[in-house]
C-alpha positions in Angstrom: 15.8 238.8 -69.1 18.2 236.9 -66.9 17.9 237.4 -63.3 20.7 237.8 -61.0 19.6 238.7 -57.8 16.3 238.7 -56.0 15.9 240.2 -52.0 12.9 241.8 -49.8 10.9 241.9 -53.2 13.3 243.6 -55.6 14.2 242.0 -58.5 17.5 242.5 -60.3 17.9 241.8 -63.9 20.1 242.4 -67.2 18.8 242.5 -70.8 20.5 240.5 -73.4 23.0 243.0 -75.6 22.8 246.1 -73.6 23.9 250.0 -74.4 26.1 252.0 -72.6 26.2 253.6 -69.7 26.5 250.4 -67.8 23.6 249.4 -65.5 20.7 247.1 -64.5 17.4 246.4 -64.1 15.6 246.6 -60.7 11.9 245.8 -60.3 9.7 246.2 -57.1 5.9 246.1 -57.1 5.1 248.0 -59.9 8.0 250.2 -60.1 10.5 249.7 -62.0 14.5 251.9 -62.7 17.8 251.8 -64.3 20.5 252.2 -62.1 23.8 253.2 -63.1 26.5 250.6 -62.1 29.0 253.3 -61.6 27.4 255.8 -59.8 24.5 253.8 -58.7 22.4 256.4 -59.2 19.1 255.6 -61.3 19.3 256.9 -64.5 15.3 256.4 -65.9 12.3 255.0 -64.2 11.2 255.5 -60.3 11.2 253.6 -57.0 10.1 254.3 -53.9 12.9 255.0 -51.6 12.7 252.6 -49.4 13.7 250.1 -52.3 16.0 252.3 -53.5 18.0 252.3 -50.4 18.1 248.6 -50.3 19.3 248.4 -54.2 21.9 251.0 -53.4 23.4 249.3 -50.3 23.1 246.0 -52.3 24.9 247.5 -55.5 27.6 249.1 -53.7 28.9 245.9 -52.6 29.1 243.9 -55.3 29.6 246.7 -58.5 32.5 244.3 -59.4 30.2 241.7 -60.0 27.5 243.9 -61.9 30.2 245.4 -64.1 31.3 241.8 -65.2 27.9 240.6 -65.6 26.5 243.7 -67.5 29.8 242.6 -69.9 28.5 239.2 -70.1 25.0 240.3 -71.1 26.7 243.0 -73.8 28.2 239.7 -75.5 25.0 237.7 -75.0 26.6 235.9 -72.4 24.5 234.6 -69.3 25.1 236.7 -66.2 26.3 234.8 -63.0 24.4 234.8 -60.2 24.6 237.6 -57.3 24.4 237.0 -53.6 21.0 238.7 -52.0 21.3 241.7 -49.9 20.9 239.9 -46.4 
């Protein structure tokens, strides 16, 4: 579970050989959601929205880089590293 990015809490993480629709892993606390890298919108799991906001803000400025990392990880490739939200 390679971690790319970690700010006010949240994780963000890929899995090793992952499915389609692209997206990633965020964790907070106990929550924990898929969000789509396209639409950034979370596509299974819950967070509260506070976090949510954060991830979204975070996402939308660096989908670039979460596209060509989740590629990386589909070819069991090591993501790079992401800048935290700031």
């Amino acid at each position: 579970m390679p971690i790319v990015s970690n700010f006010y809490g949240i994780i963000i993480y890929f899995f090793f050989n992952e499915h389609n629709p692209p997206y990633f892993h965020a964790k907070y606390n106990e929550f924990e959601a898929l969000i789509d890298i396209k639409t950034l919108g979370v596509s299974k799991g819950k967070l509260p929205s506070k976090a949510l906001s954060l991830i979204v803000e975070w996402a939308s400025n660096h989908q670039e880089e979460l596209m060509s990392n989740w590629e990386l990880c589909r070819n069991d490739k090591t993501p790079n590293k992401i800048a935290p939200l700031n």
